[in-house]
N, C-alpha and C positions, 0 to 999 in steps of 0.2 A: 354713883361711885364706880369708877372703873379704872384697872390700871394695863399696862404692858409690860412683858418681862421676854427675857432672851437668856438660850442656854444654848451655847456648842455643843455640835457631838465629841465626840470622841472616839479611840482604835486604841484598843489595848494591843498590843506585841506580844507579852509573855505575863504572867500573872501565882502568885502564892496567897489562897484563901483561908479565910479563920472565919468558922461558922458554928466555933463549939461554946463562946460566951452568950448568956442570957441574954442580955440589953442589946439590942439589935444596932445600937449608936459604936459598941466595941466589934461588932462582926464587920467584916470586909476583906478587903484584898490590900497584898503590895506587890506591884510589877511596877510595869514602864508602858506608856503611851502617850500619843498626843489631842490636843483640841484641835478641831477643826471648824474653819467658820462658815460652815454650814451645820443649823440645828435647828433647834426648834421654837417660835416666837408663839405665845401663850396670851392671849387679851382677855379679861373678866371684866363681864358688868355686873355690878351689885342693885338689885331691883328689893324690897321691901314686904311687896305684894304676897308672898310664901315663903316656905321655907326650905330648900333643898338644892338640886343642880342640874345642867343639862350640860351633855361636852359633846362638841363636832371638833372631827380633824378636818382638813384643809391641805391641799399638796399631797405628800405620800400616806395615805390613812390608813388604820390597825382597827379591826374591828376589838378589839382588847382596850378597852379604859381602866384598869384595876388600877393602874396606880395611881391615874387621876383622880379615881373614887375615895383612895386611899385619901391621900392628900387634903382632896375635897372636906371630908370630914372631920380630919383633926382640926381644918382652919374652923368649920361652924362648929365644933365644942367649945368653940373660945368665944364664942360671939353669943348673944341672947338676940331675942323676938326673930322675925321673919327677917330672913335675910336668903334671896336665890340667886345662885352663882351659872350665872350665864358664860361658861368657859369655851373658847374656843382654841384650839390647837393649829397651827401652820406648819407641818414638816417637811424643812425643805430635803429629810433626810431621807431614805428607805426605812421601811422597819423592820428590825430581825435580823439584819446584814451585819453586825458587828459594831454599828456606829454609835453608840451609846443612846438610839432616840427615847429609851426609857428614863433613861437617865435625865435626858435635855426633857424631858416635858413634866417628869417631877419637880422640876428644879425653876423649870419657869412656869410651873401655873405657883409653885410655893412662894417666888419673889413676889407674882403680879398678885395673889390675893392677899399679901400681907398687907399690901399698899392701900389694894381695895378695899379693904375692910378695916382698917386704921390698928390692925391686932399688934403693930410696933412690935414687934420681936426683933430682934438681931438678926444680923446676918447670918452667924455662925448656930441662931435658932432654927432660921428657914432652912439652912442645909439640912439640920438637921432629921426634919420633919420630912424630905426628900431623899436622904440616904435610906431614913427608914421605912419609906416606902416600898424602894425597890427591893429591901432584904425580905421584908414581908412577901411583897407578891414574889419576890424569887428571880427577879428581873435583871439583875447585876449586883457588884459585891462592891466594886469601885469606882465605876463612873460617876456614880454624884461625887465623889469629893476630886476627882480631876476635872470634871466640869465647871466645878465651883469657881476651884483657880485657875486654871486656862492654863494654855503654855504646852510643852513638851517634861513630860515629869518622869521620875522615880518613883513612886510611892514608898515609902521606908517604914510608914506603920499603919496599922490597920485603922479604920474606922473614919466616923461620918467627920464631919466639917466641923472643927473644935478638937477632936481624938485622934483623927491618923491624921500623918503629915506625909511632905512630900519637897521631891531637890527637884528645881529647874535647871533642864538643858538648855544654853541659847540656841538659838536657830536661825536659821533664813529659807531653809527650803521651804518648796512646795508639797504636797500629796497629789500623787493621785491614785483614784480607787478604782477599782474592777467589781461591782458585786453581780452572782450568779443568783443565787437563793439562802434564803432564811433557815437561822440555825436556832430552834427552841435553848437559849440560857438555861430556862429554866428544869430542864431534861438534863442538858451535863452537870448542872449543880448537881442533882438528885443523884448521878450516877457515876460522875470520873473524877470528881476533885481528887481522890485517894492519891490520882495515879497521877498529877501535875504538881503538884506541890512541893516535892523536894526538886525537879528541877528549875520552878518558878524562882524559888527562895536564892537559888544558886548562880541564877542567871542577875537577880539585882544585886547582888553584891559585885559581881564581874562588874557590871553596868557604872556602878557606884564608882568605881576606880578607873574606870575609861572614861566615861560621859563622852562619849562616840556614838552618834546617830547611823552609823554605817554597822557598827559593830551590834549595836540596836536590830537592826533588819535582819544581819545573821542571826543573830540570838531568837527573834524571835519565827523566820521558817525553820529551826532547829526544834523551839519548842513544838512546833505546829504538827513537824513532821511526827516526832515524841509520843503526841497526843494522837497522832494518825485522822487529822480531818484534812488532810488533802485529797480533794478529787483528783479523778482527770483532766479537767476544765480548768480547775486552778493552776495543776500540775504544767498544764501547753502555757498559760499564762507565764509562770513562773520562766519557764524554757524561751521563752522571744526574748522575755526584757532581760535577763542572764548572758543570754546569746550575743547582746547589742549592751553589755558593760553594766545593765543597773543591778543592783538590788531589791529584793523584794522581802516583804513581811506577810504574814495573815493576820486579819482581823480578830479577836475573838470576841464572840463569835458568829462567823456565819461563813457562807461559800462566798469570801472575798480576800484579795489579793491587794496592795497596796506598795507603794515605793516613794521615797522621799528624794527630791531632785533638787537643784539649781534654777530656778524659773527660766531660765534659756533655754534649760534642757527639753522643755511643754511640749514643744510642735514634734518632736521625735518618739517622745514617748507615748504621745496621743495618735502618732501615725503605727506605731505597733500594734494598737491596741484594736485600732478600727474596723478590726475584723469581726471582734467579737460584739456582735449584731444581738446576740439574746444577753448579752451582760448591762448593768448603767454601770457606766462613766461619771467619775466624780471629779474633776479637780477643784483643788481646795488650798487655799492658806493656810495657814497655823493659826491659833484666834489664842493669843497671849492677853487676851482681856478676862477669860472667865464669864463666867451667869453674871446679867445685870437686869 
């Protein structure tokens, strides 16, 4: 028995967290950000032989599995006799940089062992079991439920796949990303949501009434600044591509910078960037498909 699953990352812009409901399926966030189709592909084999799991990553690796252990274990409470989950992770993503790869690897080992181990739950089950993941280990509030759906979103109400919803922007641009270094989520949850949250809430309502990706990029280095997580490094970033007409966002969270363009626009923005030698470079589509 073995299946395959895929899950985008994702770039939050600007964000409003609710972390005071019990049921961890009602806690999360509502902002604005998008999918991107770079993320993370998830393969399990189901062997018989015992009963428990092994997880290797592959591509950009985190010595942090909690939320696959998390995951891991709600699927074998469902299941009887020996069943061992031979998981393995491919990130085509960094981790720690804002890209939602928590997100994407909850979400795709949850598609790929539901498959594997024939536990037939919903889709809107499997999310589930992957939102509450990451509230548990402290991971993210709302990249499972924007990874679910894919696309460039709103989020307008809290909570996992089934409970918070979300408005699609259309799109055509491109991304591309700058990352420097990793920003522990789980450290600003613990310590600044206080101080984000009336302007998160403020900025998707604006958002709601524009549904402007350009106005999106303001909105979200305004919150950034707000928040006070710009570097220097991001700071020179942000000054090239400003200097030469584009817009930029931050990721949250991590020390990364981002901009949404015209695919013509690639070879210009990628020749700005070339300088920075200790950053990755990410270009990327929009992945309007979601976890599959």
């Amino acid at each position: 028995m073995q299946a395959e699953a895929f899950a985008p990352g994702h770039i939050t812009g600007f964000f409003k967290a609710q972390v005071e409901p019990e049921r961890p399926e009602f806690k999360g966030s509502i902002g604005a950000g998008f999918c991107i189709k770079k993320g993370v592909t998830t393969r399990v084999k189901v062997t018989t032989d015992r009963r428990g799991f092994q997880i290797t990553t592959t591509g950009y690796r985190s010595g942090n599995t909690q939320v696959s252990e998390f995951v891991a274990r709600e699927f074998l409470k469902m299941v009887e006799g020996n069943r061992f989950l031979d998981i393995v992770h491919h990130a085509e993503i960094p981790v720690g940089y804002g890209l939602g790869s928590s997100g994407a690897v909850a979400l795709s080992l949850a598609f790929a062992l539901n498959r594997a181990l024939g536990t037939n739950l919903s889709r809107t089950q499997v999310g589930q079991i992957a939102h509450n993941a990451e509230i548990h280990c402290k991971t993210g509030l709302g990249t499972v439920l924007s990874s679910y759906h894919g696309g460039f979103e709103i989020r307008t109400k809290y909570g996992a796949p089934g409970i918070g919803s979300l408005k699609k922007i259309h799109t055509d641009f491109t991304a591309i990303v700058v990352c420097f270094s990793p920003v522990s989520t789980k450290e600003f949850i613990r310590t600044e949501l206080s101080k984000v949250n009336g302007l998160g809430g403020k900025m998707v309502a604006r958002l709601l009434r524009s549904r402007d990706q350009m106005e999106f990029l303001d909105m979200s280095l305004e919150f950034a600044r707000y928040v006070g997580v710009i570097t220097p490094r991001m700071q020179q970033v942000i000054d090239d591509l400003q200097r030469e007409g584009y817009k930029c966002g931050i990721a949250m969270f991590g020390e990364t910078v981002f901009t949404l363009i015209p695919r013509q626009r690639e070879p210009e923005v990628l020749r700005i960037l070339e300088k920075y030698h200790d950053g990755i470079i990410i270009r990327t589509e929009i992945d309007k498909c979601g976890a599959r």
